[in-house]
C-alpha positions as CSV (number, residue, x, y, z in Angstrom):
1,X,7.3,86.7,-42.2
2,X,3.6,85.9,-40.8
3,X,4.0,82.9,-43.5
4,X,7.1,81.7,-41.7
5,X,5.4,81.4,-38.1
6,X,2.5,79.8,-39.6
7,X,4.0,77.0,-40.8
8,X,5.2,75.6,-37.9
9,X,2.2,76.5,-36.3
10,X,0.1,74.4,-38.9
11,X,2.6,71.4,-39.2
12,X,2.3,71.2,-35.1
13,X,-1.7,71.0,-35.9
14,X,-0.8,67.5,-37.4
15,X,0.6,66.0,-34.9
16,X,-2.2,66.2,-32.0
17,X,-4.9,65.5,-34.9
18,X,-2.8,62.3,-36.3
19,X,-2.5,61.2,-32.3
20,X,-6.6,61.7,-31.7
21,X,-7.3,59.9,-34.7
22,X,-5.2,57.0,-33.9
23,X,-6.4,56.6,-30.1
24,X,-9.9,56.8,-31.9
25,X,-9.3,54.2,-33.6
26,X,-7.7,52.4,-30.6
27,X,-10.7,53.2,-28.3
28,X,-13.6,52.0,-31.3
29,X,-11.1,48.5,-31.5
30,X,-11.3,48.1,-27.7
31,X,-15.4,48.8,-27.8
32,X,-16.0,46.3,-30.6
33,X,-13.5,43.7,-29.3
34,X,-15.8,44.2,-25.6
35,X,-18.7,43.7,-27.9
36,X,-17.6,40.6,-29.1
37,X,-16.6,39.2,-26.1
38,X,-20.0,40.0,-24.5
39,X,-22.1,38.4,-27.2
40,X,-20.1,35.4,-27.0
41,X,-18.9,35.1,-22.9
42,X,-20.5,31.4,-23.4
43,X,-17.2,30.5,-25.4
44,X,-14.5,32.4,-23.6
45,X,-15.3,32.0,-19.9
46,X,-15.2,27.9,-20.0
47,X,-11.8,28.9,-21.6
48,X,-10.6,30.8,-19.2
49,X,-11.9,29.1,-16.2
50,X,-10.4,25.6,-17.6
51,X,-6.9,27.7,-18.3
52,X,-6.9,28.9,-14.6
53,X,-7.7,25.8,-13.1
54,X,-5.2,24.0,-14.8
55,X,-2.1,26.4,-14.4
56,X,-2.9,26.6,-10.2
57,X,-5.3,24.0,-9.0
58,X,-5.9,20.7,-11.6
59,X,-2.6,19.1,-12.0
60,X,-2.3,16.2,-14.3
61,X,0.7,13.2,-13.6
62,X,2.0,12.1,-17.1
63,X,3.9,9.2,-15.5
64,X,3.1,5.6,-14.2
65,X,5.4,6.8,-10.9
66,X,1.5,7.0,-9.1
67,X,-1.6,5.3,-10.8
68,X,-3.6,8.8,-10.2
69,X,-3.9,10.7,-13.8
70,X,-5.6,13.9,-12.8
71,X,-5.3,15.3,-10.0
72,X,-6.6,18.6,-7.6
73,X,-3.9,20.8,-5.8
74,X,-4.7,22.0,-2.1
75,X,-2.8,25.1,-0.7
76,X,0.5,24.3,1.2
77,X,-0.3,23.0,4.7
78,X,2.5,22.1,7.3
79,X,0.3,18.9,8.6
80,X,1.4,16.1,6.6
81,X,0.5,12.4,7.2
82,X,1.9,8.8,6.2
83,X,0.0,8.4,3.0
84,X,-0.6,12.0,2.3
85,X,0.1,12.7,-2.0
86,X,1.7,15.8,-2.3
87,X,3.4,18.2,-5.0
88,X,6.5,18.9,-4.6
89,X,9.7,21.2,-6.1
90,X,12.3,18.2,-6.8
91,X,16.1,19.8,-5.1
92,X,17.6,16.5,-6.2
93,X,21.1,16.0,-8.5
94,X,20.1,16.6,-12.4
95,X,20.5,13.8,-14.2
96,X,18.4,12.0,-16.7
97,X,15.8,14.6,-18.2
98,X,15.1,15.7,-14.3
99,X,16.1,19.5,-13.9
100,X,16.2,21.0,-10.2
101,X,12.3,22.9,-9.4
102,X,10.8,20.6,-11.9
103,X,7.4,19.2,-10.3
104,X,7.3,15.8,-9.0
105,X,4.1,14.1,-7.4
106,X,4.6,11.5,-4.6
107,X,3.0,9.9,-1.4
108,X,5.1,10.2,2.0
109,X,5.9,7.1,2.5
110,X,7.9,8.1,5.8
111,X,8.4,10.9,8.5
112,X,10.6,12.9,10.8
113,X,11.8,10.4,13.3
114,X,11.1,7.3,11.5
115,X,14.2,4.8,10.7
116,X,15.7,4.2,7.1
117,X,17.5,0.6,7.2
118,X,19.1,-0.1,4.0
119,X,19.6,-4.3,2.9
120,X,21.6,-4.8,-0.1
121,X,19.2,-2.8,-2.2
122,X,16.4,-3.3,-0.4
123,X,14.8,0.0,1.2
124,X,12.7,-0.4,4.9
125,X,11.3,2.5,6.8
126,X,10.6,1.4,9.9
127,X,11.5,-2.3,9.8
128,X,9.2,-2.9,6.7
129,X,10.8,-2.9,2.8
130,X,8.9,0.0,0.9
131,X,10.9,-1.0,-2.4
132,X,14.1,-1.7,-3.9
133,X,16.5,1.0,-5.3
134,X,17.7,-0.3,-9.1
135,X,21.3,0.3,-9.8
136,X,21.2,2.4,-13.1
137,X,18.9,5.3,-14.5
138,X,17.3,4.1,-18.0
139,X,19.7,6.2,-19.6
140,X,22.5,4.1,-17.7
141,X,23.6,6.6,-14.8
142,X,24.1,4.5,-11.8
143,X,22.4,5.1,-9.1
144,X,23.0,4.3,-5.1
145,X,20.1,3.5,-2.5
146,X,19.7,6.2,0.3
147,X,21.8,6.6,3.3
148,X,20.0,4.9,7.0
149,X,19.1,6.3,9.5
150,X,16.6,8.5,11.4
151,X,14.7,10.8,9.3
152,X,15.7,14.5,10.4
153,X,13.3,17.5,11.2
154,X,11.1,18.5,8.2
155,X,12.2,16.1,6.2
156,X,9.9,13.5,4.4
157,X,10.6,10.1,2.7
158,X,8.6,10.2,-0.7
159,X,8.0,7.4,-3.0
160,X,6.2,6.7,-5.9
161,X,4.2,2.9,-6.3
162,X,5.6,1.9,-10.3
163,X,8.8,-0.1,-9.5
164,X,10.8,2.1,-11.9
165,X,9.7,5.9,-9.8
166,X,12.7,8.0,-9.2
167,X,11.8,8.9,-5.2
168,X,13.9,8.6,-1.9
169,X,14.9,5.5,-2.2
170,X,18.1,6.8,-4.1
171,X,20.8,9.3,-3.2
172,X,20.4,11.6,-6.2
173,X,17.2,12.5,-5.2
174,X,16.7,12.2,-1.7
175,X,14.0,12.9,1.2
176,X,12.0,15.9,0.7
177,X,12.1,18.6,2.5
178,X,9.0,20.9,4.0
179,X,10.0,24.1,2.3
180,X,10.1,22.1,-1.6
181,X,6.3,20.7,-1.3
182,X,3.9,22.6,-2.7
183,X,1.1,21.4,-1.4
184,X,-1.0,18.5,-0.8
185,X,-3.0,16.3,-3.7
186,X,-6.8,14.7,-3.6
187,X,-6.8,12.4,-6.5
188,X,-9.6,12.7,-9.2
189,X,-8.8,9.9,-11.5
């Protein structure tokens, strides 16, 4: 009978040995990896410091819709100016290869209060033509120029300086509000 309770006893031995033995192993992996790191930081924190500028700070335009390549973010600001580049979180209709939230970087071309006049296909803010809307999408989706008038409350006219940007000048994408931009750009090249 003392044979009987042993057994279990003994086999339950195992268990807690098998588990130290493996989080030994575990904690010699995580001392050598911390070793390896150490000895070669020179490799791994250019590394990481390029990956973290790159996902939140150094933004890079793959398009001809601005002739700026590589660009540095600033944190969202609520002052914006005529001129100003920003990032912003596109709300426009999906069309095209252009998803809604997808990342589009533009200068404000025009503010709250100022007048849209639409001619033919001719876009003006304020009295002077900032560019013409084209009637289809390369893909061939037609496309109409933006509705005149005044430019409401928190709202910005964006626009892109290659002839072919998708911007405010059309319908399906619209002015830009506040709330989408992410913040504003400083150009780097």
């Amino acid at each position: 009978m003392d044979r009987a309770m042993s057994a279990p006893a003994h086999a339950t031995n195992k268990a807690p040995n098998a588990v130290c033995a493996w989080l030994a192993r575990r904690a010699a992996d995580q001392r050598a990896l911390l070793r390896h790191l150490r000895r070669r930081w020179y490799a791994y924190l250019p590394a990481a410091l390029a990956w973290l500028l790159a996902q939140h700070y150094l933004l890079f335009n793959w398009t001809a819709s601005l002739p700026y390549s590589v660009v540095w973010l600033h944190p969202p600001t609520t002052a914006f100016a005529r001129g100003d580049l920003i990032v912003y979180r596109y709300d426009g209709a999906e069309l095209m290869h252009l998803k809604k939230g997808q990342r589009f970087f533009k200068r404000i071309v025009g503010l709250p209060g100022d007048q849209i006049s639409v001619e033919g296909r001719r876009v003006l803010v304020n009295g002077t033509e900032v560019g013409i809307a084209k009637q289809y999408t390369l893909d061939g989706h037609r496309l109409e120029p933006l509705f005149p008038g005044l430019i409401p409350p928190g709202y910005f006219y964006v626009q892109g300086t290659h002839a072919m940007s998708f911007d405010s000048r059309y319908r399906e994408s619209g002015l830009v509000h506040a709330s989408q931009i992410i913040g504003k750009v400083d150009a780097i090249f």
